[in-house]
N, C-alpha and C positions, 0 to 999 in steps of 0.2 A: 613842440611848436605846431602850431595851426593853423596856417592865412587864409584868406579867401572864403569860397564859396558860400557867399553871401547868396547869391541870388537858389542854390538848392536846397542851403540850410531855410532857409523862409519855406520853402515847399514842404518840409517836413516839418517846421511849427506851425505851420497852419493846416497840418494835417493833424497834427498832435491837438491844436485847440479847436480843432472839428467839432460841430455837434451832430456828426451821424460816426460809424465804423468806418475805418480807412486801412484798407488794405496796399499797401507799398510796393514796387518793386524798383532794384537798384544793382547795378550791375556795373561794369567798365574791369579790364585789363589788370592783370597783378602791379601792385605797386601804386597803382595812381589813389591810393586814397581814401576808398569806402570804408574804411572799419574805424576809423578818423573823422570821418564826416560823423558817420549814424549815431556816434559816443559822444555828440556833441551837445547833443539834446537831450542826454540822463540826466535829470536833475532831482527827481523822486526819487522814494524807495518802492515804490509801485511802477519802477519803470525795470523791464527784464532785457537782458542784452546775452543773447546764447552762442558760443562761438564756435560751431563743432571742429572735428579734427579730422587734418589731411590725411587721406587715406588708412583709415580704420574701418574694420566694419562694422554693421550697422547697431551690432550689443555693445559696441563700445564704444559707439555714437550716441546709442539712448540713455548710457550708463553715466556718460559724460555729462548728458542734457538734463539729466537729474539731479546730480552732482552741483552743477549750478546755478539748478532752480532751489536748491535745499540753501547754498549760499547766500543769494539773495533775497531769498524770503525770511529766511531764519528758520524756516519751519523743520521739521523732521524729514529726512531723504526717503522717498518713495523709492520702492523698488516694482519695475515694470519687465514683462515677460515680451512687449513688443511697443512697435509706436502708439498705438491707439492707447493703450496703459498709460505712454508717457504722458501723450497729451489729457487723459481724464486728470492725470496730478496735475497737470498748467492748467489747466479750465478752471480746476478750485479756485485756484488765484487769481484768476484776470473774468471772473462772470460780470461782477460791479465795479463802477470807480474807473478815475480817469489810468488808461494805461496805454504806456508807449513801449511794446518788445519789439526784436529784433534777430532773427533768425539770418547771422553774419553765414557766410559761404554754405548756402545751404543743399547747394549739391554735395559738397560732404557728408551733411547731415543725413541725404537721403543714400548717402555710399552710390550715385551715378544710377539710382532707381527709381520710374518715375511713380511704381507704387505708392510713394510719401507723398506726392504732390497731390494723386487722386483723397487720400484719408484727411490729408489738409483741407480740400474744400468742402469737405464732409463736415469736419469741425468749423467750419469758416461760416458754413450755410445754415447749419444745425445747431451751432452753441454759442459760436466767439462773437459773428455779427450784431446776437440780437444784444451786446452792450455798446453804447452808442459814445460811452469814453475808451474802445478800444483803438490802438494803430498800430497793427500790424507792419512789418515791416521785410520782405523777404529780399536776402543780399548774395549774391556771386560772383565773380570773376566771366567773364565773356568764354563760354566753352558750348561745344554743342548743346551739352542739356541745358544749362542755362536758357541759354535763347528757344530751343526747341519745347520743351517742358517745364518754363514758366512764364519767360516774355510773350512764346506764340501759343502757350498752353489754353486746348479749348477748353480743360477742367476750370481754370481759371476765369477763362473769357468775362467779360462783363463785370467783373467782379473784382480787378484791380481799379483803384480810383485816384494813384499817381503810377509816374514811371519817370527814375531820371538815370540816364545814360552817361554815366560819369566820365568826362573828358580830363585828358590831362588840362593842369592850369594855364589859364594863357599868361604872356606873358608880364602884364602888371599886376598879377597876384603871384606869378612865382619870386617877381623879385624882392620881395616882401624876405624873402629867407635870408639876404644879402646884408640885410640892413644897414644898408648904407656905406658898408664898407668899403665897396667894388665901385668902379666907374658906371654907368652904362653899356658901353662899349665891351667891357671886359665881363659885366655882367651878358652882354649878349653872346658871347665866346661860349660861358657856361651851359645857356640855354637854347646853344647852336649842338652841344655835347648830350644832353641829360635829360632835352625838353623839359618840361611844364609835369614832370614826376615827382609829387611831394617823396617819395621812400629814398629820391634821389640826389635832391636840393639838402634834406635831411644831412647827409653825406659830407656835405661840403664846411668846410672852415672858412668863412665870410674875410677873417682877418689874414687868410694866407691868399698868394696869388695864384693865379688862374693854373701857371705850371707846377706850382707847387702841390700843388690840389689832385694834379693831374699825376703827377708822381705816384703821391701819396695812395690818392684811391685807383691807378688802373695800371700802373707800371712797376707797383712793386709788389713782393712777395707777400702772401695776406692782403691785399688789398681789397676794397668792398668790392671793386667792379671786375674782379681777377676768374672769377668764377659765374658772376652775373648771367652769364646767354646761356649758361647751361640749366644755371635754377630757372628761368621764366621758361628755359622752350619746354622743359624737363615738366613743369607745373601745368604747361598752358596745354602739351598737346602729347597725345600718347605716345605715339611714334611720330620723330622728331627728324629722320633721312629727307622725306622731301618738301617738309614746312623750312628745316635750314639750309635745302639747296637751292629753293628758290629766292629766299632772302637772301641769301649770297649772290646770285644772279644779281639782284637789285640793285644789291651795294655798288656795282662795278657801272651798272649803267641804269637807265628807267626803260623797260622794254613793254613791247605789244603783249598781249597773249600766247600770241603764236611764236614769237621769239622765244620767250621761255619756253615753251613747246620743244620747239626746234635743238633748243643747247641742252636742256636736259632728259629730252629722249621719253617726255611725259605726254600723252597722248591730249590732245586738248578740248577734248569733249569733258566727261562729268566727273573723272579723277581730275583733273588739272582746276578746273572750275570751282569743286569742291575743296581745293585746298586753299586758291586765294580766295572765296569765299568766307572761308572761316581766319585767313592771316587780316582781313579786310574786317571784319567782327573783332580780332581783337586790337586793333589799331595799330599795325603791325609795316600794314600798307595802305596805300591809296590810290582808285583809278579815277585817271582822268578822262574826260572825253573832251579832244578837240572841240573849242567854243567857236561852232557857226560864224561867222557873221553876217547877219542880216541881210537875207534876200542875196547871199549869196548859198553856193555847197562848196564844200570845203572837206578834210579827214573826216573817216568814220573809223579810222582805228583806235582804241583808244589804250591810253599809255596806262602802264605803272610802275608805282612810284613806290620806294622803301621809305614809309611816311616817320617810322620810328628813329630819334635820332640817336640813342643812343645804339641800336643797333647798328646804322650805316658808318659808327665810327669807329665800331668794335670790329666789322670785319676787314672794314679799312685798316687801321694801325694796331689791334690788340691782337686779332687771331692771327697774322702772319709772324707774331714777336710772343705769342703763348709761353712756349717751352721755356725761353728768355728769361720774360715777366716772373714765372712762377719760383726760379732763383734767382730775382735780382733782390737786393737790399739796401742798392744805393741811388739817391737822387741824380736826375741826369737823364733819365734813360728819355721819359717825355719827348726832352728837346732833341736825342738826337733821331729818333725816329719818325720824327712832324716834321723839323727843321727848312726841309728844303719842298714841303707839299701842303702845307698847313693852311699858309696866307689862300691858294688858290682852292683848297675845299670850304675852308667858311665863306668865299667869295661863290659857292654853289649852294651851299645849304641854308645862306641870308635867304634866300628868295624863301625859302619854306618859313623861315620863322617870319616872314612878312608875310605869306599867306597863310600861318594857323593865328598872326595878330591884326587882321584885316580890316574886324569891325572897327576895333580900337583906332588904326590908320584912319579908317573912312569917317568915325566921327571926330579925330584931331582936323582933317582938312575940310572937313565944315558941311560933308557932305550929307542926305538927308537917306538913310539905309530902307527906308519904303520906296526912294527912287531906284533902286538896284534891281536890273532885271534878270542878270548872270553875271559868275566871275570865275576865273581861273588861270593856271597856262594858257597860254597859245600856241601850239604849234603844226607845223607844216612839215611833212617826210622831204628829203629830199629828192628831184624828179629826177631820175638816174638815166632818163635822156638826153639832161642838160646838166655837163660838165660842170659849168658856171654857175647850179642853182645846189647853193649847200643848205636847203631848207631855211625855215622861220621858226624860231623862238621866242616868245616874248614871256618876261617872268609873270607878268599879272594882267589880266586883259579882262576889266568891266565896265559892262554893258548898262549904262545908264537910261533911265525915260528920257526921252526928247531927244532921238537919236543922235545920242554920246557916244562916245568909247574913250576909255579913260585907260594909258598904257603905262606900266609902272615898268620900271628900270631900280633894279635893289644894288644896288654896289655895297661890298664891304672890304675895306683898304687904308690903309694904317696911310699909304699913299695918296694925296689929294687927289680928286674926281678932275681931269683936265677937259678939254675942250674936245676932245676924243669920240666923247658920251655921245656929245650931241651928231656928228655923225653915223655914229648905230644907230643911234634911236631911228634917224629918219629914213636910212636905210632900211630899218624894220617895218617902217608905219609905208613908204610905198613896196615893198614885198604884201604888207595886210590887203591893200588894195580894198580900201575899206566904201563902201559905199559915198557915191558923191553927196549925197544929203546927209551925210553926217558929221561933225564933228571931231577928232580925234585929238582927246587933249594930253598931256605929256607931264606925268609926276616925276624926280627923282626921287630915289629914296637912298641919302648917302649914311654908313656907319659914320665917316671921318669925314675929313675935312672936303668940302667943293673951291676949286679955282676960282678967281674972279673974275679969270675970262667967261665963264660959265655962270656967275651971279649976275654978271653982266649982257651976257648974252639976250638973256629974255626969249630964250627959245622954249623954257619948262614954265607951264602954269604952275608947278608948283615944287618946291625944292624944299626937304625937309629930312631931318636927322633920324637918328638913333633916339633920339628920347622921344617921338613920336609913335615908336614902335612900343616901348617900353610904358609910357608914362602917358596919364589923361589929362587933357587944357584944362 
């Protein structure tokens, strides 16, 4: 199965029908997709797709890379004493003539050395460019070397001519996996659990429901997501002690810098910094910064966030119920361990799936995305002078031209949205204390059902569902 990424599949056929040499780079997070994407565009047999191997070293990287250039050429298998060998065999092949290769996880290939990257551009500048149907294509996982020695590589510099940063799918391409089967709503459950991760929608049985599913893959004995946090931190990061105590941190709350600091005894200058750096590289987490408002000051601390959702539900419900899981064998276990906490975590992790589906929102409500001058959280510490001031939160807070502010409220609630709403909200917008020249207009965003005191009401410019999240007007 394959949906989506229309708009980066075009970036690479139109690098492919180039008429000069195209050098590639493509990266994003285990799981979400790359090796799926780049095999989309094979369609020759002058097209090479080389996929090296996790953790071998490097003769048995080149052995490998030979190995499947002898496959796909047909030709006779070279035998190479180092990379420069390997690559004089690939040159044969790709001097003339339109070619599209792909060098998939190629910090394996170079076994975590950035020696291969320097012999690459050597070949890049001296053989491979000067054919003007070649496209190169170099692919990774987001990890130090990666980003260090090839996204920020000066061997490279000037000499990549795309670069696309593979996001998981939003959410009206993930739900393409569903087909149809699931509600919306229920389809939003799933992609409140598993985000916008093709290896993970993959996973799912469209015709079973949501608990079922839930069972099946993360509560029972064998299950695909039973073992999940060990393979990605295990792949993503050498040593894994303080990349999963501060996602654990996260899980429990969204804190400062210095809070994590504080609880887990990590000093917060350039080890600390250095780690959510790299959990923030691979989409792992998210910081926010307190959004100003205009002409006034307001926080400068700024919050994070455990952006990954299927991590924030693994340390929630899966890692306290581990030992459990790994002998259970019967349906059931799901419900009894969400049961009584379930309805009030997807009513905190909506607000995320409405701000990684934003654009989508903002062009369902008619809105014009070159007027957007900032967006995000909103929030306010609370001032522990004043008993009575238990800070400001607001889920989505953007900053429109023509001094706007535009305040989203995300409810998700099996339960109708009462007439309740409307005094938060206003309690929130005088807490914002927003500039007098401006504007401050009021969206709901409900999964279920709104009251009709509250359609009534006429206090939201604008009131809109779940399928606005999911689905384009």
């Amino acid at each position: 199965m394959f949906y989506g990424r229309k708009y980066e599949l075009k970036i690479i056929e139109n690098a492919i029908s180039s008429p000069q040499p195209e050098l590639g780079i493509i990266y994003g997070r285990r799981r979400v997709g790359k090796s799926s994407l780049l095999q989309q565009p094979i369609k020759k047999k002058t097209d090479l797709y080389f996929e090296a191997l996790q953790k071998a070293p490097f003769k048995k990287q080149i052995n490998h890379f030979l190995l499947q250039l002898a496959n796909q050429t047909q030709a006779p298998r070279s035998f190479a004493r180092d990379w420069r060998e390997a690559f004089d065999a690939l040159s044969f092949h790709i001097k003339t003539g339109r070619h599209y290769v792909v060098f998939d996880e190629f910090p394996w290939m170079a076994s975590n050395r950035s020696e291969l990257v320097s012999l690459l551009k050597f070949y890049w500048d001296n053989q491979w460019k000067k054919n003007p149907g070649l496209t190169l294509v170099l692919c990774g996982s987001i990890a130090s070397f990666m980003l260090r020695h090839i996204v920020h590589s000066q061997a490279l510099h000037n000499r990549k001519t795309f670069e696309i940063s593979l996001d998981p799918l939003p959410a009206l391409e993930a739900k393409q996996f569903f087909r149809g089967y699931r509600s919306d709503f229920e389809t939003a459950k799933f992609l409140m659990v598993f985000g916008g991760i093709p290896k993970y929608l993959e996973q799912i049985n469209p015709k079973l429901s949501f608990a079922n599913n839930m069972d099946k893959l993360c509560f029972q004995k064998n299950g695909f997501f039973v073992n999940e946090f060990e393979t990605i931190f295990k792949e993503q990061f050498k040593v894994t002690k303080n990349y999963e105590s501060i996602a654990r941190t996260l899980a429990l709350k969204s804190c400062s810098k210095e809070e994590i600091s504080r609880r887990l005894h990590i000093p917060s200058g350039g080890g600390l910094s250095g780690y959510l750096h790299t959990l923030e590289q691979a989409d792992f987490i998210k910081t926010f910064a307190p959004k100003i408002i205009p002409g006034k000051n307001g926080e400068k601390t700024k919050k994070i966030v455990l952006w990954d959702e299927w991590l924030r539900f693994y340390f929630t419900y899966m890692d306290p119920y581990k030992k459990i899981i790994r002998l259970n064998t019967k349906p059931g276990l799901f419900d009894k361990v969400t049961e009584k906490s379930i309805e009030n975590y997807f009513g905190k992790t909506f607000e995320a799936l409405c701000m990684k589906n934003l654009p989508l929102i903002i062009n369902n409500l008619g809105y014009d995305i070159s007027q957007i001058i900032n967006f995000g959280p909103f929030f306010r510490q609370r001032h522990r002078s004043n008993k009575h001031d238990r800070g400001l939160q607001i889920d989505i807070l953007l900053h429109k031209k023509g001094n706007v502010l535009i305040l989203f409220e995300c409810k998700f609630s099996t339960r109708p949205i009462t007439a309740s709403v409307i005094s938060e909200v206003q309690q929130k917008i005088q807490f914002l204390k927003a500039p007098r020249h401006y504007t401050v207009e009021r969206v709901l965003i409900s999964a279920g059902d709104v009251t009709p005191s509250v359609q009534n009401s006429d206090y939201f410019h604008h009131i809109i569902g779940i399928e606005d999240v999911l689905n384009e007007k």
